[in-house]
C-alpha positions as CSV (number, residue, x, y, z in Angstrom):
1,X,31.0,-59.9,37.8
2,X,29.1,-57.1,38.9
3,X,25.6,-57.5,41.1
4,X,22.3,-57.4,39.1
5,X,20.7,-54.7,41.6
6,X,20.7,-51.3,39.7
7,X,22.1,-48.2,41.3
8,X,19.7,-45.4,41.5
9,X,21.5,-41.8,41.1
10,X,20.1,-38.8,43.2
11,X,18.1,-36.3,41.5
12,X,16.9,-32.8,42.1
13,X,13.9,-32.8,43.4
14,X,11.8,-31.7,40.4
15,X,13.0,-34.5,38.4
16,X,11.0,-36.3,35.4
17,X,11.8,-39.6,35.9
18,X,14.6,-42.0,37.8
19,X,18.7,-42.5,36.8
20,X,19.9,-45.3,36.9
21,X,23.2,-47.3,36.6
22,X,24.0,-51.0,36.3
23,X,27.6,-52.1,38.6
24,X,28.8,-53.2,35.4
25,X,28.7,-49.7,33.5
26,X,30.7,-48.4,36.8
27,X,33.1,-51.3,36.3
28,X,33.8,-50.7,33.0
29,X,34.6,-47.1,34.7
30,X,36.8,-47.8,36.9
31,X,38.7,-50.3,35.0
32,X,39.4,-47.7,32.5
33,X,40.5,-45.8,35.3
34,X,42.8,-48.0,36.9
35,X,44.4,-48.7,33.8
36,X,45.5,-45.1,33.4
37,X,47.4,-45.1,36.1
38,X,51.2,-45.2,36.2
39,X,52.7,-48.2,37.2
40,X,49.3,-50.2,36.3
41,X,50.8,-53.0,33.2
42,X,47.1,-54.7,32.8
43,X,43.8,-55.7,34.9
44,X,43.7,-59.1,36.0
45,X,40.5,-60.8,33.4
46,X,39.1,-64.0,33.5
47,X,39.2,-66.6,30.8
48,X,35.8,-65.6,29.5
49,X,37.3,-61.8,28.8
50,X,40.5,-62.7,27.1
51,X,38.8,-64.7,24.5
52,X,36.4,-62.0,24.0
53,X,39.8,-59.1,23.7
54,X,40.7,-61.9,20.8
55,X,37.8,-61.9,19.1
56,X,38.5,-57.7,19.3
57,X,35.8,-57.1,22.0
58,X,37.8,-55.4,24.8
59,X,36.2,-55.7,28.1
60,X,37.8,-53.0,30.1
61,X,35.8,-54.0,33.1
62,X,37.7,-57.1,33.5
63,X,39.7,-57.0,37.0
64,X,36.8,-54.2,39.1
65,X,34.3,-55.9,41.1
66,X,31.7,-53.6,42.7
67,X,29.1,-54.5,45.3
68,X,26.9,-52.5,46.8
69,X,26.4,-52.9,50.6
70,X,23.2,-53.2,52.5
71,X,23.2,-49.3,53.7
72,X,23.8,-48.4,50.2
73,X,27.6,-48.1,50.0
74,X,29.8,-49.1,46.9
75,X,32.7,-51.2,47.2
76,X,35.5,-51.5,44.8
77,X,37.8,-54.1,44.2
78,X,40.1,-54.1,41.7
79,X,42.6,-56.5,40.6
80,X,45.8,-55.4,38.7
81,X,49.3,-56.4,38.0
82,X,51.8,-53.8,37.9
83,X,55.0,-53.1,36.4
84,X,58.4,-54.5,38.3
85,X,60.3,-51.5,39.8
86,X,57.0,-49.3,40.9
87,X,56.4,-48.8,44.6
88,X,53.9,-50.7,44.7
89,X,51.8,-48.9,48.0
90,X,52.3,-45.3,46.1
91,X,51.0,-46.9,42.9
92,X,48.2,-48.1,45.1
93,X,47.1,-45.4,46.4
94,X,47.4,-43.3,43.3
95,X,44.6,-45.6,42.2
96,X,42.3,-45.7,45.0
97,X,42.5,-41.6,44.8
98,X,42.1,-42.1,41.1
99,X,39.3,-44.5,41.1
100,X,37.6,-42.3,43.5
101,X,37.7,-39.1,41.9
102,X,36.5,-40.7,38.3
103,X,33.6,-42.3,39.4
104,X,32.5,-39.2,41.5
105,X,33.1,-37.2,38.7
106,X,31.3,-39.3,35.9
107,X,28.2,-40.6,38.2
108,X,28.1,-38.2,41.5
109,X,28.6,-41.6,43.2
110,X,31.1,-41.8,45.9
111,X,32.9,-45.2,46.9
112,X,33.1,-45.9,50.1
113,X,36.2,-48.1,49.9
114,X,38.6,-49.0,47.1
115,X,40.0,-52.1,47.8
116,X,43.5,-52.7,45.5
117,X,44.7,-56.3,44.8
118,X,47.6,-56.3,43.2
119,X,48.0,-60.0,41.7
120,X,51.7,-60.1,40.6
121,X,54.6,-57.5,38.8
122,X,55.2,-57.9,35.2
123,X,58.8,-57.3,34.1
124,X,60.0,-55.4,30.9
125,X,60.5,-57.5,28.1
126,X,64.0,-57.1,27.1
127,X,64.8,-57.4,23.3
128,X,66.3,-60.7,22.5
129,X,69.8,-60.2,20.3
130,X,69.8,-60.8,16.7
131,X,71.2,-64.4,16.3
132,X,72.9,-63.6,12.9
133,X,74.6,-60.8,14.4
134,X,76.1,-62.4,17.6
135,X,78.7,-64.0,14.6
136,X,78.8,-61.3,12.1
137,X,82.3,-60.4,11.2
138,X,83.0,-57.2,12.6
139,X,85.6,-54.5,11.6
140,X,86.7,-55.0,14.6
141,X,90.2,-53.2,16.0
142,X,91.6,-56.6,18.6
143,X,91.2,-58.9,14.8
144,X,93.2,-56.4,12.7
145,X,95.6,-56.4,15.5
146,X,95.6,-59.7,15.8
147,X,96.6,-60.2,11.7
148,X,99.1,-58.0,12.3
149,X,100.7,-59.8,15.1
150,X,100.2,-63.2,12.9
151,X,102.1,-61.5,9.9
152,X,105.0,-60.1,11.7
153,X,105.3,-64.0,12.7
154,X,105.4,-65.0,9.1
């Protein structure tokens, strides 16, 4: 859950008025980020967020948490599970330099620290085999050899 305090961007100096950004629009950021990252299978949510995907409101901040420290600085952390058989510190840092780059480029905001929790690997589902065709007579080559060997016993 992101902080209540508002984040103020920077503007030139003859500026009309004041930007500014709530943690949980940068969230929402950075978890879409994170989740376009190779290796990245889903962002770790809370019970609250996966009732909400049912009901079809996606909540891609689910899994970033962003504070913002006393001198100003943002902190990231962002909790993901990833798919068995990536490297899991090069997937890692692909996202920290990801994460970084987005939210500079989107809000001129720079993190200070990207903190990466990876929560646990997901496996790929393997398809399950067709039960009717495990005993589906086959034309198979070892059962016609087979009649042939029980004929010539005839």
């Amino acid at each position: 859950m992101a902080e209540d305090k508002r984040i103020i961007l920077t503007a030139e100096p003859d500026h009309s008025g004041d930007i500014e950004i709530t943690p949980a629009v940068l969230e929402v950021v950075l978890g879409i980020a994170a989740q376009q990252v190779d290796g990245v299978y889903a962002m770790r949510g809370s019970l609250a967020n996966n009732i909400s995907s049912l009901l079809g409101k996606d909540s891609h901040g689910h899994g970033v948490k962003i504070t913002t420290q006393d001198d100003g600085q943002l902190l990231a952390d962002v909790y993901v599970y990833l798919r068995y058989g990536v490297s899991v510190p090069k997937v890692a840092l692909a996202m920290q330099k990801s994460l970084q780059e987005q939210l500079l480029f989107m809000t001129d905001l720079q993190l200070a620290q990207v903190n990466v929790h990876v929560e646990g690997l997901v496996p790929e589902k393997e398809s399950k085999p067709d039960p009717d065709a495990l005993f589906k007579d086959q034309d198979d080559p070892d059962t016609d050899e087979d009649d042939a060997g029980e004929a010539a016993h005839d």
